[in-house]
N, C-alpha and C positions, 0 to 999 in steps of 0.2 A: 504494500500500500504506500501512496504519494505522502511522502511529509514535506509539512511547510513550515518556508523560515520566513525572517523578516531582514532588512535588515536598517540599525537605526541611522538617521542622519547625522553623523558622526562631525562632517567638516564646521559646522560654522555655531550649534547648537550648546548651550552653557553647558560646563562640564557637570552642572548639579542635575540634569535631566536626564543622564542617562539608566540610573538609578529607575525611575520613573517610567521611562520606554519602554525599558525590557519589562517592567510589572506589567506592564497593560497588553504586552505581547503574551504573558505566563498568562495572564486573568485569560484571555482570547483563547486560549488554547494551541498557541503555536507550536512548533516542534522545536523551533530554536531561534535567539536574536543573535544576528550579525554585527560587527563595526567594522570599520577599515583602518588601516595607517594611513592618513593624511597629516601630516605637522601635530597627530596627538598620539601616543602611543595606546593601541589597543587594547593593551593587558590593563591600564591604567583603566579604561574605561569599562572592560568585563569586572573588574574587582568591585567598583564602585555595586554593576548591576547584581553579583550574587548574593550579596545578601537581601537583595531586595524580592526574591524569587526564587520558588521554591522546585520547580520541576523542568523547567524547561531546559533545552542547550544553550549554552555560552560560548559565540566561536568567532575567530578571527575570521576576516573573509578580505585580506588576507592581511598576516605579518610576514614584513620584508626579512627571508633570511641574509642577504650578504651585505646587510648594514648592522648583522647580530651573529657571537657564537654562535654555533649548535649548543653550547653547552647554557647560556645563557638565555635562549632559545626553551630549552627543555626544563630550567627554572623559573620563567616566568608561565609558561603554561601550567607546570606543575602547581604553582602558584593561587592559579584558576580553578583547579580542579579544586585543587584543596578547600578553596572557598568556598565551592560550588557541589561540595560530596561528588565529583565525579563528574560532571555535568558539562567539563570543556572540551572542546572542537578545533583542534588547529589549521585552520585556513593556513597556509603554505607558498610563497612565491618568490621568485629572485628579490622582485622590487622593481619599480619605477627606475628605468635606465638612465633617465636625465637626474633624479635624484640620487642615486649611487654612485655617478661623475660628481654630481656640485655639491654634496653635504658631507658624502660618508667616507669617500677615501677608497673606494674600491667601482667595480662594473659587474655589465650583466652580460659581461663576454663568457664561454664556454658553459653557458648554463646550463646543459644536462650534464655534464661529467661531474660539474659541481654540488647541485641540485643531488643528485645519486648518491654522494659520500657524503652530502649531509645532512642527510636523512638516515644513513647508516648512524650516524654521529651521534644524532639528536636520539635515538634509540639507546644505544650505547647509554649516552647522560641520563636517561630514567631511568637503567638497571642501576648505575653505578649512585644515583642519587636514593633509590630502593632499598637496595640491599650491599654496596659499600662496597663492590665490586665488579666489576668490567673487564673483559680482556681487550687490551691495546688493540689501536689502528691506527693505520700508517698509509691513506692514500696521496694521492700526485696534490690535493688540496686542503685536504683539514685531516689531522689527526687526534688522535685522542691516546694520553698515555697517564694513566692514571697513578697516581705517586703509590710508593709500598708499604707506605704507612699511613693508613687515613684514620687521625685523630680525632677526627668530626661526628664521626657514628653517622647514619641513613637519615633521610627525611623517611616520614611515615606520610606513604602516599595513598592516595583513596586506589591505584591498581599501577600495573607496571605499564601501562604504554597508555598516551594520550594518544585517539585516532586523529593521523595527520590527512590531510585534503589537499591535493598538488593541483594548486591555480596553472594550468594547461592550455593553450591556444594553437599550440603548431604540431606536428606531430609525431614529434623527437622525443618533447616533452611527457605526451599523450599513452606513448608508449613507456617512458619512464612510470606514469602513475599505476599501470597498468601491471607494471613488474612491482614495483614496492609500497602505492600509497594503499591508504583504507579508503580514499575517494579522491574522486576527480571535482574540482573547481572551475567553476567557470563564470564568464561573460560575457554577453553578445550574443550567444548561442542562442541556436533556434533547432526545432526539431528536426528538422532536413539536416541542419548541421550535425547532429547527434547522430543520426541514420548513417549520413553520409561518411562523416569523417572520424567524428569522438569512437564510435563503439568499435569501429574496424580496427584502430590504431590503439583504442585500450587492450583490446584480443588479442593484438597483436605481442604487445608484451606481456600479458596476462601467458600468454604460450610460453613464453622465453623463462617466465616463473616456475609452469606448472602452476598455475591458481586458474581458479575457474570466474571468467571477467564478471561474473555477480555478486562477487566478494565487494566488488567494489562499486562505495553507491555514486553516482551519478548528482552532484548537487549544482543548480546553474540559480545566476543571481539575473533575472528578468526585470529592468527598469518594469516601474509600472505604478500610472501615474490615476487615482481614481477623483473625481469631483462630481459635484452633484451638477455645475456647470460645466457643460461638455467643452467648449471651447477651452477654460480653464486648463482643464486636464488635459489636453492636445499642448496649449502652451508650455507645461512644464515637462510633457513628453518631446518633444523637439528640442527643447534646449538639451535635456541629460542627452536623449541618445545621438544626437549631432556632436554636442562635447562627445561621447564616448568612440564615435563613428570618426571622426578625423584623425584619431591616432591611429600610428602604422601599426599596431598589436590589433587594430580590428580589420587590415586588409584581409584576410584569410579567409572569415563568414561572411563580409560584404561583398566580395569577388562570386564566392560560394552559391548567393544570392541573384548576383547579376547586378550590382546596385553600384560598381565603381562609378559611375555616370554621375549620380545623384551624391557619392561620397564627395566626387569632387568638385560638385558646384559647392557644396557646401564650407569644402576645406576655401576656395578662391572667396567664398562671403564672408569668412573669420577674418581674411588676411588685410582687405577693404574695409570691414563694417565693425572689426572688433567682434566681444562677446554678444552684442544685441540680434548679429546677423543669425546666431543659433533657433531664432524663434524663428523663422524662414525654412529650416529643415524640410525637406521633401515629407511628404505624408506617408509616400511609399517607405522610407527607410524607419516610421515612426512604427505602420502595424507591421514590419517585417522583425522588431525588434523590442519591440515594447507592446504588454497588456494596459489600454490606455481607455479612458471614456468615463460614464456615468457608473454607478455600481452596476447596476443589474449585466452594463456591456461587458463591464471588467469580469463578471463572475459567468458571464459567458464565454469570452476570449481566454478563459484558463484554461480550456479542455484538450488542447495540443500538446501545451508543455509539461500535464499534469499524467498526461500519455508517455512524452517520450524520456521524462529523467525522476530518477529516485526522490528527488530531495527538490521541492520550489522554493528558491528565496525570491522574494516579493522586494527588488534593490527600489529604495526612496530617492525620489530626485532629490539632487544636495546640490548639484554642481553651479558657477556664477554663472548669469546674474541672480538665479533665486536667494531669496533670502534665507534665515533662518525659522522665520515662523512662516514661509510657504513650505520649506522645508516641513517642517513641525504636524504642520497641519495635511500634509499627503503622506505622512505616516500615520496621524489619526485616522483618515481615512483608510490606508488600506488596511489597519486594525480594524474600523468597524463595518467594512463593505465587506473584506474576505476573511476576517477571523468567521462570521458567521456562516460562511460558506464553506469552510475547509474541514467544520467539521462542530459538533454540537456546541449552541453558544452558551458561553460561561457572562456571567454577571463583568459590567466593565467599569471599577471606581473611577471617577474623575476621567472618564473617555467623552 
């Protein structure tokens, strides 16, 4: 059966609200709230929410590994769980390429060899943070060599492995999640995309395992923008998926689609019109990419995606020029359009 996530608007939203989000996601009955890494770190912002919630999942969607150990990596999610009785999710990706040159001191050059060993890694740091020992590793990029004497004793973790989720788009990557993760990550994706490219190239290294590719669930994060004014919700759908659509990490399913045409009027109206030009987005790359409309359209337009992947996350438009409380308020929404749709509704305080 389809589980659904959310996930909360993380970029521009006080850091006291997240707290708050993820409850109205738990009260909803969701399966799980998301954050992202944008200029906040997301462990900061799951910690906030777990104590605020008592069942749902708590998951990065995603954290940048090669701005962070593995091992640092696997202490802050440990982190979460512990919060959370077990309850976190680690979303998984290299990280934003232009941010990796300009903030962190490193890139997102050879990122499957890298991405492989450290995920090995970050494995490794939960045995060796569990139970106070590890056997060394020693690959071409991250190693792990645990000293002979650990003074420290174990953390007492709610289990030994937090399931990781490898944010995947091309399918080098696709088939890396498919040999090591617990699930596939995504964005942009649409169900021809799934059919066509994600499930053949997870198979693919699911074979290379010996793992049967059902092991691994399927999660994809769908802009999807609801208002009770139609128009409304079309404006805030064209801005995120035009912002999401001009970057080069989404030529793969807009080519897939046939839409380079319409990606790149849009990319030539950024470079003239600035961020205002994003409300101009083709209509065509809005329903090829986003569940967008009134509720009743929205909780119609779910039945593709709710077909072709394990796991819906419902992604909130965040991106400039929306604000913080347009923001705010199309997560309200899709709490109270499709919490009641995805599955029996629960009572919703202060929604």
């Amino acid at each position: 059966m389809t589980r659904f996530g959310i996930t909360m608007p993380s970029r521009t939203a006080s850091m006291d609200r997240f707290a708050e989000y993820a409850r109205w996601a738990d009260e909803a009955g969701f399966d799980s709230v998301w954050d992202y890494e944008l200029y906040r770190n997301p462990f900061t912002l799951l910690a906030g929410a777990a104590p605020a919630t008592s069942r749902i999942a708590l998951a990065t969607g995603l954290a940048a590994a090669f701005s962070r150990s593995p091992f640092e990596m696997a202490n802050a999610a440990a982190d979460i769980d512990e919060l959370s009785h077990g309850r976190m999710l680690l979303g998984l990706g290299a990280g934003v390429g232009e941010f990796l040159t300009a903030f962190h001191n490193t890139d997102s050059t050879r990122v499957v060899a890298r991405m492989r060993e450290y995920i090995d890694v970050l494995r490794l740091s939960w045995q060796y943070l569990h139970h106070g020992e590890a056997p060394a590793y020693s690959g071409l990029h991250y190693r792990f060599i645990p000293p002979p004497i650990n003074p420290w004793g174990v953390r007492d973790l709610p289990r030994d492995r937090i399931p990781v989720y490898l944010a995947a788009m091309k399918p080098a990557l696709m088939q890396l999640c498919g040999e090591t993760a617990d699930g596939w990550l995504g964005y942009l994706a649409t169900p021809q995309f799934a059919d066509e490219q994600l499930r053949p190239n997870i198979a693919i290294g699911a074979q290379r395992a010996g793992r049967d590719p059902a092991e691994i669930e399927l999660a994809c994060e769908v802009i999807t923008s609801v208002h009770a004014d139609r128009a409304e919700a079309y404006r805030r759908a064209r801005i995120h998926v035009g912002f999401y659509v001009i970057h080069p990490m989404s030529d793969p399913v807009v080519h897939a689609h046939g839409l380079a045409e319409e990606q790149n009027a849009i990319r030539m109206a950024l470079m003239s019109g600035g961020f205002a030009a994003l409300e101009g987005t083709p209509d065509a790359l809005v329903e090829a990419f986003s569940i967008t409309g009134t509720p009743d359209e929205a909780r119609e337009k779910l039945a593709p995606w709710e077909s072709a992947f394990d796991h819906v996350i419902f992604h909130t438009p965040y991106v400039p020029p929306l604000t913080a409380a347009e923001s705010e308020d199309s997560y309200r929404a899709i709490v109270t359009a499709l919490g009641e749709t995805t599955r029996p509704r629960r009572s919703l305080s202060a929604v």
